[in-house]
FIDREN-770277 format. One line per field, with one value per residue (C-alpha): residue number from 1; chain; x, y, z. Coordinates in steps of 0.2 Angstrom, whole numbers. Each point is the difference from the previous one (the first is absolute). Layout:
<recs>
num <- [NUM;...]
chaine <- [A;...]
east <- [X;...]
north <- [Y;...]
up <- [Z;...]
</recs>
This chain:
<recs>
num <- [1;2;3;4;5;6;7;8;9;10;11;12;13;14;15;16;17;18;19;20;21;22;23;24;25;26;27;28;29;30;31;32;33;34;35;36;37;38;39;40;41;42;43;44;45;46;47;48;49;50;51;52;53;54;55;56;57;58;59;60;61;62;63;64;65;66;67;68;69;70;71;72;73;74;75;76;77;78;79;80;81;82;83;84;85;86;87;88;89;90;91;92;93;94;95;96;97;98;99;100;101;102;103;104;105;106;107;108;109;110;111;112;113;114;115;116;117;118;119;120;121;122;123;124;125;126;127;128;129;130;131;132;133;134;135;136;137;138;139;140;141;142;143;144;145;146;147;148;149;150;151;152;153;154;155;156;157;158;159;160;161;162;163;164;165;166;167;168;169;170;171;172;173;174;175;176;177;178;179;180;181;182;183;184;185;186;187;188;189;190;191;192;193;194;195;196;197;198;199;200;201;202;203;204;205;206;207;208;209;210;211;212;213;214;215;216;217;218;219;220;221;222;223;224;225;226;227;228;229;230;231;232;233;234;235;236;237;238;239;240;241;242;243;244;245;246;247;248;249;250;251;252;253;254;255;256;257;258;259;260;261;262;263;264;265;266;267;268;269;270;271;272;273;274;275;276;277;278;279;280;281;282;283;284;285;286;287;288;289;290;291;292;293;294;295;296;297;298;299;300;301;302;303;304;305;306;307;308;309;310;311;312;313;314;315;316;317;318;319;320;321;322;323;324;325;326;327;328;329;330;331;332;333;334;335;336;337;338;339;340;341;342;343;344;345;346;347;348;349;350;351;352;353;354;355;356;357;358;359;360;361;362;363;364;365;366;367;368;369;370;371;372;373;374;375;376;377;378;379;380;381;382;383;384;385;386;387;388;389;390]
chaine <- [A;A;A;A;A;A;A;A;A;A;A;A;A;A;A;A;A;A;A;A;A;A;A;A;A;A;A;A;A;A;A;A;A;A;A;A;A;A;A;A;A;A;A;A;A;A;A;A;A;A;A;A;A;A;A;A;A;A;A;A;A;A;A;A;A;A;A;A;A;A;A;A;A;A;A;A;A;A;A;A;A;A;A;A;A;A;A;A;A;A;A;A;A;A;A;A;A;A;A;A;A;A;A;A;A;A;A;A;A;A;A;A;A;A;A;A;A;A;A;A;A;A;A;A;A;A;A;A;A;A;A;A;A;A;A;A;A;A;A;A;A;A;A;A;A;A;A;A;A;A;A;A;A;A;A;A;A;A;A;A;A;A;A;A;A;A;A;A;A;A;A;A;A;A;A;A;A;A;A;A;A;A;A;A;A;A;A;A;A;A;A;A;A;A;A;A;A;A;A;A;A;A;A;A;A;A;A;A;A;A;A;A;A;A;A;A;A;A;A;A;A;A;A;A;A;A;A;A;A;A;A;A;A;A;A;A;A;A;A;A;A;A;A;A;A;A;A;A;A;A;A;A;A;A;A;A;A;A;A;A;A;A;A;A;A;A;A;A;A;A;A;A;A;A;A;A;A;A;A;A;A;A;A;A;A;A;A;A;A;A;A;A;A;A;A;A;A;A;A;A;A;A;A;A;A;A;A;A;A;A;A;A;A;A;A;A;A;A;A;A;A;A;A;A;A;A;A;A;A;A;A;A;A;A;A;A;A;A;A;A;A;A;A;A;A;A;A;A;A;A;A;A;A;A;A;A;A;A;A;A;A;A;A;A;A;A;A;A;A;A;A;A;A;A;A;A;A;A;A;A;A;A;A;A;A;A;A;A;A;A]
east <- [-48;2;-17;0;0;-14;-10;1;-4;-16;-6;4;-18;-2;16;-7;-14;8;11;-13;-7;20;3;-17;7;17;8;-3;-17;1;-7;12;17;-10;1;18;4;-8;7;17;9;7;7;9;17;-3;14;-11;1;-9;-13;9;3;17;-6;9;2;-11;-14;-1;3;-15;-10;1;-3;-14;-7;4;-8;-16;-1;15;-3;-2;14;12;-2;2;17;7;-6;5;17;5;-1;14;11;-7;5;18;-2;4;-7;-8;-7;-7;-8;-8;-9;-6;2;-18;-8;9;-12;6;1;16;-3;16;4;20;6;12;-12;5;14;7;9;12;-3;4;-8;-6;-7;-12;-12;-10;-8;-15;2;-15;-6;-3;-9;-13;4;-17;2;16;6;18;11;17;5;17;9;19;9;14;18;7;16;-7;-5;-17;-15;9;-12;9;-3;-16;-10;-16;-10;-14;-14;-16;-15;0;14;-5;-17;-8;-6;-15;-5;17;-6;-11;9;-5;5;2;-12;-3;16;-2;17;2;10;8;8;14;4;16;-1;11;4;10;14;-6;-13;9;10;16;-6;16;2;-18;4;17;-11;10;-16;-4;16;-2;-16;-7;17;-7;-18;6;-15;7;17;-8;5;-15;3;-2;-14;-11;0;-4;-16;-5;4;-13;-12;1;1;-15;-8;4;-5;-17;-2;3;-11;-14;0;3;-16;-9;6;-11;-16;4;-11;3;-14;1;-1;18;5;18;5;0;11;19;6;-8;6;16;4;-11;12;18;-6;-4;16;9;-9;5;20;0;-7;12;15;-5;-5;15;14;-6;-2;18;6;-10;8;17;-1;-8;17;10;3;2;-9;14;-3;1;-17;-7;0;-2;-18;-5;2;-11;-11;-3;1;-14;-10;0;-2;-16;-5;2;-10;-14;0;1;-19;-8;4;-13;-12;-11;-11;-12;15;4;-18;3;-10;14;13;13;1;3;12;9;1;5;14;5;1;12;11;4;10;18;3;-8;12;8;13;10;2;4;12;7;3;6;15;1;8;13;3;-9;-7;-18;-7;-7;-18;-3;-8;10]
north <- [99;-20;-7;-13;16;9;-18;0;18;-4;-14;8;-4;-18;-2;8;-10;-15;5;-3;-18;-3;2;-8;-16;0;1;11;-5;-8;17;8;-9;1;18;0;-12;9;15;-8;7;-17;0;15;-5;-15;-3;3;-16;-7;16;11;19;0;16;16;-7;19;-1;-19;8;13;-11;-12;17;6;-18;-1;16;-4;-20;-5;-19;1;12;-8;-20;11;5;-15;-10;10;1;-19;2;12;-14;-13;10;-2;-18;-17;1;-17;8;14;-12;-11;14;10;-9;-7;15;20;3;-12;5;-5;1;1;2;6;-4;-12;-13;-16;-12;-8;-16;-1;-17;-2;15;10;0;-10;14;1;14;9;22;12;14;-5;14;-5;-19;-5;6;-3;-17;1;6;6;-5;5;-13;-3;-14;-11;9;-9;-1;-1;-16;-7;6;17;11;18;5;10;-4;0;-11;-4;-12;-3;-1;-20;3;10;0;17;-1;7;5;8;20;6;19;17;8;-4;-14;1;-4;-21;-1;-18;-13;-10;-17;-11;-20;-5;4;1;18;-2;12;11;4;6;18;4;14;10;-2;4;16;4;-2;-18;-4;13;5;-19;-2;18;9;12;7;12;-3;-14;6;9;-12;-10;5;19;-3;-12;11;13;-8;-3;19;4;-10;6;17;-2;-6;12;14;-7;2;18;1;-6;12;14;-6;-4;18;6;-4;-1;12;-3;-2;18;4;4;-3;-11;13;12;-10;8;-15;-11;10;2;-19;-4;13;-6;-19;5;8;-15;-12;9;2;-20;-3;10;-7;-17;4;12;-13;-14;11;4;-17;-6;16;-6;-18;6;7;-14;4;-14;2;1;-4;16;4;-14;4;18;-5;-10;11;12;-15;-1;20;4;-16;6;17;-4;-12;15;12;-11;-2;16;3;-17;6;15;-9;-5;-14;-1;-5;-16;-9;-12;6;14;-3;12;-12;-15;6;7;-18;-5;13;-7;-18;6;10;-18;-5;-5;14;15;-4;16;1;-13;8;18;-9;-13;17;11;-14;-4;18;-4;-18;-9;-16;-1;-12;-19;2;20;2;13]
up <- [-119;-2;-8;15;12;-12;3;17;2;-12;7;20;5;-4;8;17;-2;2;16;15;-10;3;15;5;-10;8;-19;-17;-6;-18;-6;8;-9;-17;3;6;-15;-13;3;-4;16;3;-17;1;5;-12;-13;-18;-7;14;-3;10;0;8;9;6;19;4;-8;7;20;-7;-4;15;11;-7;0;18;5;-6;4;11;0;-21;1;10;-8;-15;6;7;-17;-11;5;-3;-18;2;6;-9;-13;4;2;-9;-18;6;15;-9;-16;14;7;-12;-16;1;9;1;14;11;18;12;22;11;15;-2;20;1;11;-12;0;-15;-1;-16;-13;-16;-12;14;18;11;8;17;10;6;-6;6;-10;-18;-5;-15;-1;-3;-16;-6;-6;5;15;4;17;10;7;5;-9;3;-7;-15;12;18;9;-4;12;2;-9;-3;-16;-2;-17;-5;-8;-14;3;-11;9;1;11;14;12;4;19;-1;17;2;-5;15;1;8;-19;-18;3;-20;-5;7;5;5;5;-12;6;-10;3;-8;-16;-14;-10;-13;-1;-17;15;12;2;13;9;-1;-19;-1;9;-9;-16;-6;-8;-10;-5;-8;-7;-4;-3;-10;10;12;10;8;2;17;16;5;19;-3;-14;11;16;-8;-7;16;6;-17;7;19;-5;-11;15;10;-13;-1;22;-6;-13;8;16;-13;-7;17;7;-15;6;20;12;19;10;6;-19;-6;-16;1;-15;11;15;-3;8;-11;-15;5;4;-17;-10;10;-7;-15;-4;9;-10;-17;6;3;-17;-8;11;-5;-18;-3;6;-11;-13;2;1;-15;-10;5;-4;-19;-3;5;18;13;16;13;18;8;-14;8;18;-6;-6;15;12;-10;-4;19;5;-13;5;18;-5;-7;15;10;-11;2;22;-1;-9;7;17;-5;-9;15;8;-16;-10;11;-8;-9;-13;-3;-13;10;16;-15;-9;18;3;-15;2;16;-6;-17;12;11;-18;1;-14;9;16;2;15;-5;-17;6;10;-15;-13;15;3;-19;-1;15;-9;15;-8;-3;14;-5;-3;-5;-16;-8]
</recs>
């Protein structure tokens, strides 16, 4: 087991301790990303001279979902961040030194869509746009934002190409009234707005050389961590952190069912119904673990021996990312629909984290029909359509 998934198994309680002060806040308390921070979760896909571990890709999905299933706001900010040192990682030696040279535990937001336009000048681009759901940005003192740019080739103001980009916290404004959510009310995922300014190129990454692993193939040639394709290993973080989530809706009628007596004076242990729908989600909640788990795991032993991930993996590993994530999603309707009107107060954590369930599920990445679709028509050749994230 990885020491920062030993830390976070250790320090579990302080971690759900901080969950409701969350959501109350609207954002992660300061407690709450000491303890996220501390534990060095967000580090974990760091390169080590920057005080990274370059971690097996595994044990950092473990460690997301069994963050997640305790504290899904904690668990899921802890996702999202922790993944952009993974492409930071890939990124401009410059970009890399102006983050981290000062500070390893410097924490990046982003919201990845595609929502800003980007006018070419002379060493780099002119930015403007408003992106929702920049999960953790209180406490992070950069962003990445997706935006399409003007082609080298194309006629100025025809934005086409997509990019993100990289922006200190001078750069940006967080709205902060922008976060009022049904779900994953912790995770402050705000508004972030952008005025014409200027990113310099070193900052900035072409998506589709982003994805075909351009960047690490030319500045960490030889970490194999970073030889995985950012768009299978960042949906996949956010499958970890749903299916975290959605463990935790399971684990806590499990432990609700334990103590239940009806008003006629039955013990819920003794409901078959109960205990069959408690043991189906169980087992589904384990096979989606493994799916998610054993398919990284794979990819991360093939890429240690020198293997290039081709795109038939990648679409391969999406369409399990979504089937295991919905899989789970599934698993845990199936037990909340039993747990009964006691567990709709507000004052009980399976009604909470059901929401917060519903609210991860709404993500681009967990999207599931047009992926079936995508990989069913990759394997006739049928293009993969504009806008699905496989």
């Amino acid at each position: 087991m990885h020491p920062v998934r030993e830390t976070i198994i250790g320090n579990i309680d302080r971690f759900v301790n901080e969950e409701v002060p969350s959501n109350e806040l609207g954002r992660v308390t300061d407690e709450g990303a000491k303890l996220i921070r501390e534990s060095g979760l967000v580090r974990m896909l760091q390169p080590k001279e920057y005080g990274g571990y370059e971690a097996d890709p595994c044990e950092f999905y473990q460690s997301v979902m069994e963050l997640a299933s305790k504290a899904s706001s904690l668990g899921w900010v802890g996702s999202v961040v922790g993944v952009h040192p993974f492409q930071f990682g890939q990124g401009d030696p410059r970009l890399q030194e102006e983050v981290w040279g000062e500070d390893n535990d410097t924490w990046t937001a982003s919201p990845y869509a595609p929502i800003g336009k980007a006018r070419r000048v002379d060493g780099g681009f002119i930015l403007s746009g408003q992106w929702p759901f920049s999960s953790g940005t209180d406490h992070c003192k950069w962003a990445v934002l997706g935006g399409m740019a003007e082609s080298e080739t194309g006629s100025p103001g025809e934005f086409t190409v997509p990019y993100h980009f990289v922006l200190p916290r001078a750069d940006y404004d967080i709205l902060q009234d922008s976060w009022q959510v049904m779900g994953l009310a912790g995770t402050g995922s705000k508004d972030l707005v952008v005025n014409e300014v200027f990113v310099p190129a070193y900052r900035t990454y072409n998506v589709q050389d982003l994805n075909d692993c351009v960047y690490a193939s030319r500045n960490r040639p030889g970490s194999p961590l970073y030889q995985i394709p950012f768009d299978l290993f960042f949906p996949g973080a956010i499958s970890a952190a749903t299916m975290g989530i959605a463990a935790g809706v399971v684990n806590r009628f499990a432990e609700y069912t334990g103590s239940r007596v009806t008003r006629m004076g039955a013990k819920q242990t003794q409901n078959p119904y109960h205990m069959a729908s408690l043991g189906a989600a169980l087992a589904d909640i384990d096979a989606s673990r493994q799916h998610v788990l054993g398919e990284i795991s794979d990819i991360y032993q093939f890429v240690l021996a020198g293997g290039k991930v081709t795109k038939e993996m990648k679409h391969k590993a999406r369409v399990n990312q979504v089937r295991a994530v919905r899989r789970a999603a599934e698993a845990a309707a199936s037990v909340f629909k039993h747990a009964g009107g006691n567990a709709s107060r507000i004052t009980n954590p399976i009604q909470r984290t059901w929401r917060d369930l519903s609210v991860a599920m709404g993500h681009a990445c967990n999207v599931d029909d047009p992926v079936y679709a995508a990989y069913a028509g990759s394997l006739y050749g049928v293009p993969i359509p504009r806008g699905v994230i496989i």
